[in-house]
C-alpha positions as CSV (number, residue, x, y, z in Angstrom):
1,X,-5.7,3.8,17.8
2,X,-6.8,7.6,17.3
3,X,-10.5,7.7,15.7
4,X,-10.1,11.2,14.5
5,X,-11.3,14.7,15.9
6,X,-14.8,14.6,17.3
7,X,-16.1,18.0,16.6
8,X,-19.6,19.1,15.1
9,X,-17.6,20.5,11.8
10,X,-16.5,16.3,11.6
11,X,-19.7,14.2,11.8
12,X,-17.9,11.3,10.3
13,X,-15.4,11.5,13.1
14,X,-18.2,12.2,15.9
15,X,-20.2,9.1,14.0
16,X,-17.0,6.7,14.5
17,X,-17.1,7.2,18.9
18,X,-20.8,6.3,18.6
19,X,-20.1,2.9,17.4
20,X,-17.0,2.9,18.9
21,X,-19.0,2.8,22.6
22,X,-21.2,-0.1,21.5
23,X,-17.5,-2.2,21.2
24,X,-16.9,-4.5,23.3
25,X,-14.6,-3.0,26.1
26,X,-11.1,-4.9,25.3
27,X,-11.3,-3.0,22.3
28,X,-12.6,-0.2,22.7
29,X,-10.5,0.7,25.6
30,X,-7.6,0.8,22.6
31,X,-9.3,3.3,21.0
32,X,-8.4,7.5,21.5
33,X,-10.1,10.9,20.7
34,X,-7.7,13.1,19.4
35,X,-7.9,17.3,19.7
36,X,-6.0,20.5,20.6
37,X,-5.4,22.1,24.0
38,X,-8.3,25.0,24.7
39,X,-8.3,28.0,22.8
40,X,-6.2,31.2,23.5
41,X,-8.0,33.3,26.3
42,X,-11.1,30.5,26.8
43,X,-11.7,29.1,30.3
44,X,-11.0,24.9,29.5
45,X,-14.0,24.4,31.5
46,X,-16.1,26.6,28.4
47,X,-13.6,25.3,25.4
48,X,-16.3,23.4,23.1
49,X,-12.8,21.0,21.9
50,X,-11.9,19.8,25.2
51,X,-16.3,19.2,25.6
52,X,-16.3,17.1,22.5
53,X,-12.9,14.5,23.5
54,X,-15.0,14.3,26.9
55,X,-18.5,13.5,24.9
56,X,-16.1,11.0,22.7
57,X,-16.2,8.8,25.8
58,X,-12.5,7.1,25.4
59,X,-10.5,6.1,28.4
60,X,-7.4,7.4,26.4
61,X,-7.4,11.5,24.5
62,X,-4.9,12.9,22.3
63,X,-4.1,16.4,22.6
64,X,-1.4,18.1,20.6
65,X,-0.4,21.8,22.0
66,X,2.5,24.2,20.6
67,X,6.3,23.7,21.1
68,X,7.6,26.0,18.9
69,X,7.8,30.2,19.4
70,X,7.3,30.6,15.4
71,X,3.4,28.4,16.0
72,X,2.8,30.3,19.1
73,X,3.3,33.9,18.0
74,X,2.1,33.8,14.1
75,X,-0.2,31.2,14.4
76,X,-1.9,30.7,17.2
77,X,-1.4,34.6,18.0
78,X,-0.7,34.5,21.7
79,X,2.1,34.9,24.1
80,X,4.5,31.7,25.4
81,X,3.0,32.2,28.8
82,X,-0.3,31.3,27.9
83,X,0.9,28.7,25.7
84,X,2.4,26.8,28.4
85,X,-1.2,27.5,30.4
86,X,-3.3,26.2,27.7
87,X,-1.3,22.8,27.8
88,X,-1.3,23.1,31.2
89,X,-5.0,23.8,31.8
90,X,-5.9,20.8,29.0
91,X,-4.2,18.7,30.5
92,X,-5.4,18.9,34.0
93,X,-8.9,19.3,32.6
94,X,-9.3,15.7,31.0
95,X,-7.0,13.8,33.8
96,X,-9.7,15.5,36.0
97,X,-12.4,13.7,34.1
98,X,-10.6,10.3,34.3
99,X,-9.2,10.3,31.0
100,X,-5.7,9.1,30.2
101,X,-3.8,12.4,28.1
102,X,-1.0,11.4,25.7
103,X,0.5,14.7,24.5
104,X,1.3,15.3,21.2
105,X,4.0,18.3,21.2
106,X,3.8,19.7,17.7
107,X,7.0,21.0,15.7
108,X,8.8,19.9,18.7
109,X,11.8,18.8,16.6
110,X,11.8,22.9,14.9
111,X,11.0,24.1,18.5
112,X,14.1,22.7,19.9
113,X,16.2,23.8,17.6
114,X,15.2,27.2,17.4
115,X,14.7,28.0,21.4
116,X,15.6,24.7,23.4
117,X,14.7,26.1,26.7
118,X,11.0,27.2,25.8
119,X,10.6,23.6,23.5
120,X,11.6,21.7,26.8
121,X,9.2,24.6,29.3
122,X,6.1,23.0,26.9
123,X,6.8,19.3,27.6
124,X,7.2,20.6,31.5
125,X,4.2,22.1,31.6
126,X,2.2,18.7,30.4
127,X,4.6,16.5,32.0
128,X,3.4,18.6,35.8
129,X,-0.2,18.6,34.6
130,X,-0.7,14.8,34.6
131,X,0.4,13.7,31.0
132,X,1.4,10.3,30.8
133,X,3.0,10.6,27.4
134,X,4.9,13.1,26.0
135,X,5.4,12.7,22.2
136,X,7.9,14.3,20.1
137,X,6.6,15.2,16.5
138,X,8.4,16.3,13.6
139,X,5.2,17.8,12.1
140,X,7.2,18.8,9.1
141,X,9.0,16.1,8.5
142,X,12.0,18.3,8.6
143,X,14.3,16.8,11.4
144,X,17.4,14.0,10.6
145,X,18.1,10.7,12.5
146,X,20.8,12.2,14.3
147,X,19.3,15.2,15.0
148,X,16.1,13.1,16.7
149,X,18.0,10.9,18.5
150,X,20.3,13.6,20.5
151,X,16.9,15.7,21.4
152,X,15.1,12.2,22.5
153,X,18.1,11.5,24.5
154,X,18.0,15.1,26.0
155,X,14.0,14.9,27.2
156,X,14.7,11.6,29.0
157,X,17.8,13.0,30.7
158,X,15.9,15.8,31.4
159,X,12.3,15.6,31.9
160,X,12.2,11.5,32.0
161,X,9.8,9.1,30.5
162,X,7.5,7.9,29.0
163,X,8.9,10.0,25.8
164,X,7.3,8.9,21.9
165,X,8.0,9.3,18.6
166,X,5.4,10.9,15.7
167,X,6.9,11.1,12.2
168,X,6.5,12.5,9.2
169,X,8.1,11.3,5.8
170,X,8.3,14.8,3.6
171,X,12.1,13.8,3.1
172,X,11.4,10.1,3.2
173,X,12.7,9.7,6.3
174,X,9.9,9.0,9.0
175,X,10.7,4.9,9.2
176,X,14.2,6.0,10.0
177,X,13.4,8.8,12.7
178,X,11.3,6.6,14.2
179,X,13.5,3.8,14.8
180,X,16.4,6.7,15.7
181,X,14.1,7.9,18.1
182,X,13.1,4.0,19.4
183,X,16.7,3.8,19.7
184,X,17.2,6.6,22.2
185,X,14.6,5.2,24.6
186,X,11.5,6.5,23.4
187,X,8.7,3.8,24.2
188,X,5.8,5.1,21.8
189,X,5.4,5.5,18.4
190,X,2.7,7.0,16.3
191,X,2.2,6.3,12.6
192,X,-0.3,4.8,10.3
193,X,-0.4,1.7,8.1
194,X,1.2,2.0,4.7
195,X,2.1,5.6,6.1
196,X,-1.2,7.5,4.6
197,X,-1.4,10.4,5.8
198,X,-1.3,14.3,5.3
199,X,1.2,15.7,2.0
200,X,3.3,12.7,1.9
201,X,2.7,10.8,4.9
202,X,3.3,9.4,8.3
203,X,6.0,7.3,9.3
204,X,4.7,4.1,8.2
205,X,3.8,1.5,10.8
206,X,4.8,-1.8,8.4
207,X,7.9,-0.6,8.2
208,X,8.2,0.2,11.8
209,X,6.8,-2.7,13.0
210,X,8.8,-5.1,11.2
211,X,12.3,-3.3,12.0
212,X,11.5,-3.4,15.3
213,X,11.5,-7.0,14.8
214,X,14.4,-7.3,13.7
215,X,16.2,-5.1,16.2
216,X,14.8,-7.2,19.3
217,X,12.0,-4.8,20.6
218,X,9.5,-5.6,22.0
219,X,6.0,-5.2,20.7
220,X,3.7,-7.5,21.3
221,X,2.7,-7.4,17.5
222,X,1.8,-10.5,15.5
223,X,4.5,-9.1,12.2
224,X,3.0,-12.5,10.2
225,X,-0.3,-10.4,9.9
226,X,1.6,-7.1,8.3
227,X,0.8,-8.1,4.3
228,X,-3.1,-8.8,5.1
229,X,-3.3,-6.0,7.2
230,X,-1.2,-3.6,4.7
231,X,-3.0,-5.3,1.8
232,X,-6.7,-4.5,3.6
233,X,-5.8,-1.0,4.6
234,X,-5.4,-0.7,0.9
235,X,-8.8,-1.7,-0.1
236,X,-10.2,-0.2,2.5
237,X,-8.5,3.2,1.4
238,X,-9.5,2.8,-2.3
239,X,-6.0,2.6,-3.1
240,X,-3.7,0.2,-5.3
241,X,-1.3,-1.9,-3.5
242,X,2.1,-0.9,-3.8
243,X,4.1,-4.0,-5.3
244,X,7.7,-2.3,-4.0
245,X,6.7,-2.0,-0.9
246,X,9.6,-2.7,1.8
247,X,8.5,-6.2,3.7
248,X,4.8,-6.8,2.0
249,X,4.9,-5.8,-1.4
250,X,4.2,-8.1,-4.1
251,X,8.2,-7.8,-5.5
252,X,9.6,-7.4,-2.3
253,X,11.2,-10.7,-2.2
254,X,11.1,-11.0,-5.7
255,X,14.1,-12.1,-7.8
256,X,14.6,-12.0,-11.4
257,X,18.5,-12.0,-12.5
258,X,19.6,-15.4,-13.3
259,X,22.7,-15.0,-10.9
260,X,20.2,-13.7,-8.1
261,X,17.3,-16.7,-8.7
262,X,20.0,-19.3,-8.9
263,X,21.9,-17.8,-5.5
264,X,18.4,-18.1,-3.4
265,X,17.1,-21.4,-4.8
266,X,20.5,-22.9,-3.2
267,X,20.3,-20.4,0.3
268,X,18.1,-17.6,0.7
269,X,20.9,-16.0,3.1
270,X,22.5,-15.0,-0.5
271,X,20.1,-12.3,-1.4
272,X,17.6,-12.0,1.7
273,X,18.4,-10.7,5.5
274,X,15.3,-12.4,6.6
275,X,12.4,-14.9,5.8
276,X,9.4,-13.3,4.0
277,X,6.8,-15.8,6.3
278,X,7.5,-13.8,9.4
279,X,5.9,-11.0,7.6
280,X,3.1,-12.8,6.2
281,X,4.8,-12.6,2.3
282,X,6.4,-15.2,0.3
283,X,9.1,-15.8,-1.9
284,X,8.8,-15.1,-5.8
285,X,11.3,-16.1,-8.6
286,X,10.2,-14.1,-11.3
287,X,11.3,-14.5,-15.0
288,X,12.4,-11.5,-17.5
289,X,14.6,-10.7,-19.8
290,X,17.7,-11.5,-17.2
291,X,16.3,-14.7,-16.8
292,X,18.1,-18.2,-16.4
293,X,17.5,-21.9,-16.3
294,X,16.9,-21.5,-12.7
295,X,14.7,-18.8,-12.8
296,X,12.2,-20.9,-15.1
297,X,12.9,-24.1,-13.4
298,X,11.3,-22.2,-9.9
299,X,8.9,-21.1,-11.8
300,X,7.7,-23.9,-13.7
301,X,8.0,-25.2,-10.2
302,X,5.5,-23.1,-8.8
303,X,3.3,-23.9,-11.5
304,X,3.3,-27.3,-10.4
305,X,5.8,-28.6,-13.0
306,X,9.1,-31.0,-11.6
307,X,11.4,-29.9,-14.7
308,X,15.5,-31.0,-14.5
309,X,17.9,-28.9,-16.1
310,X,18.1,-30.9,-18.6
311,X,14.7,-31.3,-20.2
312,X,15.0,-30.1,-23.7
313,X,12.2,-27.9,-24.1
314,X,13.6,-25.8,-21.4
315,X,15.9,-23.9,-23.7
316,X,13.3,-23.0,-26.0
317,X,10.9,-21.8,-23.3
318,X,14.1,-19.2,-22.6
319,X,14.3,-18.3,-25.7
320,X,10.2,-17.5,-25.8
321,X,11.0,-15.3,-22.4
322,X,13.6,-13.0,-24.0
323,X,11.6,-12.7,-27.1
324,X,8.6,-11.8,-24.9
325,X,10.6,-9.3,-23.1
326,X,12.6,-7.8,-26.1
327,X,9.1,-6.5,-27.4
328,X,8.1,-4.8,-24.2
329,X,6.6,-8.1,-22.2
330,X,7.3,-8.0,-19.0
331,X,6.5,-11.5,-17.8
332,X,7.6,-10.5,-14.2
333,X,4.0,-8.2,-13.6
334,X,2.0,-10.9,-16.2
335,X,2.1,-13.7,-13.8
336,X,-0.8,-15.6,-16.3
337,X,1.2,-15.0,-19.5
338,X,4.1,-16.8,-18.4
339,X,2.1,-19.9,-16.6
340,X,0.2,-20.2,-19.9
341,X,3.3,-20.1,-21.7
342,X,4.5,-23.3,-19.0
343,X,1.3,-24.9,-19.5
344,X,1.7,-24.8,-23.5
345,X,5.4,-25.4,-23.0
346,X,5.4,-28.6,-20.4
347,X,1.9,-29.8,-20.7
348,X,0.7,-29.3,-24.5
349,X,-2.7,-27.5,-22.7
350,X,-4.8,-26.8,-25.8
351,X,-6.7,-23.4,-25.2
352,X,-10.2,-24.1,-24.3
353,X,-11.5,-21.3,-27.3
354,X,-9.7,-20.1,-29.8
355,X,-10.2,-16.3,-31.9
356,X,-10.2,-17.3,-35.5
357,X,-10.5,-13.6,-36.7
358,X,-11.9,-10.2,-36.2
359,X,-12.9,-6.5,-37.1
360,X,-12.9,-3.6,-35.1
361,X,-14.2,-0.5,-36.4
362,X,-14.6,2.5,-35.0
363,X,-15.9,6.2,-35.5
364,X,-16.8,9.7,-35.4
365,X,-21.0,11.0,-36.0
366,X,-22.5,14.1,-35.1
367,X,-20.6,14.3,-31.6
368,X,-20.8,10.8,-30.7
369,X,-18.2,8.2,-30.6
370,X,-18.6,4.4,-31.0
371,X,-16.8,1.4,-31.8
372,X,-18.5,-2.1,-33.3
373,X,-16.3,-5.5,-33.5
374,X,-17.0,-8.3,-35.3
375,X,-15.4,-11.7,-34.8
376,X,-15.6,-15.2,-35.2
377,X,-13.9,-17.8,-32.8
378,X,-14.2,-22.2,-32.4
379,X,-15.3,-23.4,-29.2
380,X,-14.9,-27.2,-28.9
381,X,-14.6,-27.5,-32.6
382,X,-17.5,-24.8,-33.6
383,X,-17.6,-21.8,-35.3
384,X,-19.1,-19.2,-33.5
385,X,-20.0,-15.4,-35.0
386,X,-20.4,-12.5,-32.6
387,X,-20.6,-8.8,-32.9
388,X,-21.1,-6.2,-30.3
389,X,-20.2,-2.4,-29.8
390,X,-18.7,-0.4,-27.2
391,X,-17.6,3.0,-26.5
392,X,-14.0,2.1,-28.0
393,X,-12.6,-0.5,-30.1
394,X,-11.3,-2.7,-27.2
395,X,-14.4,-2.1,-24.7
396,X,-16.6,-3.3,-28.1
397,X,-13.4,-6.1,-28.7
398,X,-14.0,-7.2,-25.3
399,X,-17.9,-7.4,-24.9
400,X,-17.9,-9.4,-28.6
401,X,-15.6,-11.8,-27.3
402,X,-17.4,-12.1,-23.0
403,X,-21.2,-12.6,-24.7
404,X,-19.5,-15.9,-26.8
405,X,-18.1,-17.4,-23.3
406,X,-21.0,-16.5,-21.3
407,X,-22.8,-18.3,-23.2
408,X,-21.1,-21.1,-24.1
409,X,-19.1,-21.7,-20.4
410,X,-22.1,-20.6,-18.4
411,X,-21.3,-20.6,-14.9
412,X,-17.5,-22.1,-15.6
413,X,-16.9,-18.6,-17.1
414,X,-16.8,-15.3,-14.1
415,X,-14.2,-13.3,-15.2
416,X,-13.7,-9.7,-16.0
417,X,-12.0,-7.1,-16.4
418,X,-10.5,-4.4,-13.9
419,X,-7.5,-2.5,-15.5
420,X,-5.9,-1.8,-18.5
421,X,-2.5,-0.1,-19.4
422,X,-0.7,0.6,-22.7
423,X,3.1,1.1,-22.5
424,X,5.3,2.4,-25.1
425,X,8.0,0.1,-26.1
426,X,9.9,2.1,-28.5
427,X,8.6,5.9,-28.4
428,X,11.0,7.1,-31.2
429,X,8.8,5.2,-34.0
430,X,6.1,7.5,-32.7
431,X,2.5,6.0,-33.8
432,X,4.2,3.2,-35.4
433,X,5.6,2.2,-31.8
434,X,5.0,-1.0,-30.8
435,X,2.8,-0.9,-27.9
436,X,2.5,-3.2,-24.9
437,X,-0.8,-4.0,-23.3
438,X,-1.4,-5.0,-19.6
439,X,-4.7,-6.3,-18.7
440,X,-6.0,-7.2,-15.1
441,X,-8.7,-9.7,-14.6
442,X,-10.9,-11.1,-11.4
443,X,-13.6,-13.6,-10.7
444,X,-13.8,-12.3,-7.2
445,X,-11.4,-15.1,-5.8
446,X,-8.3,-14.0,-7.9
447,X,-6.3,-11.3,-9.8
448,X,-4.2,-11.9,-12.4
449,X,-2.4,-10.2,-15.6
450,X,-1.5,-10.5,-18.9
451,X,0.6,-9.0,-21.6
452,X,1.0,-8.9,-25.3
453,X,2.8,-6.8,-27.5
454,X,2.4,-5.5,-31.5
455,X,3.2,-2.4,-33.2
456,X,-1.0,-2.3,-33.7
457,X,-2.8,-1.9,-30.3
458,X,-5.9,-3.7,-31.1
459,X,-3.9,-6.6,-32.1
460,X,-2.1,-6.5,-28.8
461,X,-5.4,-6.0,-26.6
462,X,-6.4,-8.7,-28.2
463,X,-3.6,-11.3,-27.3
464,X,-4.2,-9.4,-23.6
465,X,-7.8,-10.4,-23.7
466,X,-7.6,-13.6,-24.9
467,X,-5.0,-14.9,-22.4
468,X,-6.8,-13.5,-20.0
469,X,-10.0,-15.2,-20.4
470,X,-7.9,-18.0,-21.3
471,X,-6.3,-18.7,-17.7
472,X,-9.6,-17.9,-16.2
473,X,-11.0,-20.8,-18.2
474,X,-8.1,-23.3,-17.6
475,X,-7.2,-22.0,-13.5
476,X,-10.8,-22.4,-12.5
477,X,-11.2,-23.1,-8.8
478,X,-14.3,-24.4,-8.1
């Protein structure tokens, strides 16, 4: 794992090796610095990069060094001789210091196929000095699977192994390079979880990982943990998940057409080339617009309902889907809508609160925008008035209707709020569109969503809202 550049212009990076030393030494022993080879014309033994990877105190160091003439003569503004002695000289400089070099050979991929011979002179030069890696990068994600796999080939006739692969996806490609270049006998490959990484990317190591799977390599990887890992790298990152993701997105073994949800209840082989558990995901039947009886049977299913084929409500809850979905519902990212619609459906669940009416009002004095709501609702049989206000109509809709269940649920109630979204159902009615309105809730345990739909966006926030804290009140987990 490379912990970044430790350098006094990165003190985030020079931070991370100080509590990297205090690991315990079966994992920090995993753990690289990563840098350049020395400057043009300064002595290794003087260059203040090569100083810091030794101060980073890792068993294993990075460095990436120059394999292409354009880099080396209009960047780096030096001659290919001293090129090849700066990787040289690097090299030899940390193995002399006990360190372990992997060698990163930048634009390799636009080196070779430019000037071949002075490409291949680099990887020779580190190769001779001690490295013990020698990986190819396609630093701007430029190169084609073919075109990797015949230069991979050609280093390990040539110069020999151990040769690796480093990625990146500006044509959306990296996955694929990768396993080209896995293919061709390289034995390393660099990437990054969910593929973050500089402009578009890196190749992505989920995807990696789990192909490699299911070609028959070798990796000594645990590919049940790649959705919790993917999902905490997300977090962690301050990103949103990605629900398409290949392997350990939320849809990717998802299934919605009838014709599709009936195939997989009877054989998953009909729709899926592998089983979602030996990435760590699971199987979703989703219902839409496309739906069948099979696709509500799995999930009434999942709800916790045994329906047969046969049970006469079932063709009315169909019809409730498609009218859902004709007004710009799509049950298949509102998970809660549709279970409270199973509940109602199967079960007769009576809502534990109910919004009797409202009024939202909102305006415009002396620079200064508010919004006020008024509403009354029944909460086991009583009428209850609340008012609040809010910086908009919904935020003042919202707080109204959270001070009534506070108080009245006490600690039964927890949810909030984390996300809303308006989409356009019809735009050619302009302002008279009718709007649909997603709504994400927590309580720290769970997520969930809801949808409604109205050609008035109040009125379709508040079905949103209301289902929300709806399902938060009737899934409790205690």
């Amino acid at each position: 794992m490379e912990g970044g550049w430790p350098n006094e212009t990165n003190p985030t990076d020079v931070k991370f090796f100080e509590l990297a030393k205090r690991l315990p030494a079966g994992i920090s022993r995993h753990i690289s610095a990563f840098g350049m080879t020395r400057r043009a014309s300064t002595a290794h033994q003087h260059d203040r990069n090569l100083q810091a990877l030794i101060r980073a105190g890792t068993e294993t160091v990075t460095i990436f060094g120059k394999s292409w003439q354009l880099q080396v003569e209009m960047v780096l503004h030096t001659t290919l001789n001293e090129n090849l002695k700066m990787i040289s000289d690097s090299v030899e400089f940390l193995r002399s210091r006990n360190r372990t070099v992997i060698y990163d050979a930048e634009h390799f991929f636009d080196g070779f196929r430019t000037n071949p011979d002075y490409a291949m002179s680099t990887l020779g030069a580190a190769k001779e000095s001690g490295a013990s890696v020698l990986v190819l990068c396609d630093t701007r994600g430029g190169a084609y699977p073919t075109e990797i796999y015949d230069a991979t080939r050609h280093v390990l006739k040539e110069i020999g192994g151990p040769v690796g692969i480093h990625c990146h996806d500006d044509r959306g490609i990296a996955t694929a390079n990768s396993l080209f270049a896995v293919m061709a006998g390289a034995s390393h490959v660099q990437g990054t979880i969910n593929g973050l990484g500089e402009r578009v990317g890196n190749a992505d190591l989920v995807e990696v990982v789990a192909n490699l799977r299911l070609i028959g390599a070798a990796t000594n990887l645990n590919a049940a943990r790649l959705a919790s890992l993917s999902r905490f790298i997300y977090e962690m990152s301050g990103l949103r998940e990605n629900p398409f993701k290949p392997f350990v997105g939320e849809h990717a073994f998802a299934h919605k057409g009838g014709v599709h949800s009936d195939a997989v209840h009877k054989t998953q082989l009909s729709y899926e080339f592998f089983d979602p558990s030996e990435f760590g995901n699971k199987r979703r039947i989703t219902v839409s617009s496309q739906a069948g009886r099979s696709s509500l049977l799995a999930a009434a299913e999942r709800f916790g309902f045994r329906i047969s084929r046969d049970d006469r409500k079932l063709p009315a809850l169909l019809r409730e889907v498609k009218h859902l979905e004709s007004r710009g519902c799509n049950l298949e990212n509102a998970d809660a809508t549709l279970e409270l619609l199973v509940r109602r459906t199967f079960a007769g669940d009576e809502a534990p609160f109910s919004l009797v009416d409202w009024n939202v009002a909102a305006a415009h004095k002396v620079g200064e925008t508010s919004a006020r709501c008024e509403l009354t609702m029944t909460v086991n049989g009583k009428r209850i008035h609340s008012a609040d206000v809010g910086r908009g109509p919904v935020h003042a809709l919202d707080r109204a209707l959270r001070m009534v269940l506070r108080r009245e649920f006490g600690s039964k109630f927890s949810a909030k709020l984390t996300g809303y979204r308006v989409r356009e159902v019809d735009s050619e009615s302009a302002t008279a569109a009718t709007v649909a309105v997603y709504i994400d809730f927590t309580d720290k345990r769970r997520t969930w969503t809801t949808v409604a739909s109205s050609t008035n966006i109040i009125k379709a926030s508040v079905g949103a809202l209301v289902d929300g804290y709806t399902y938060a009140l009737r899934m409790r987990v205690d």
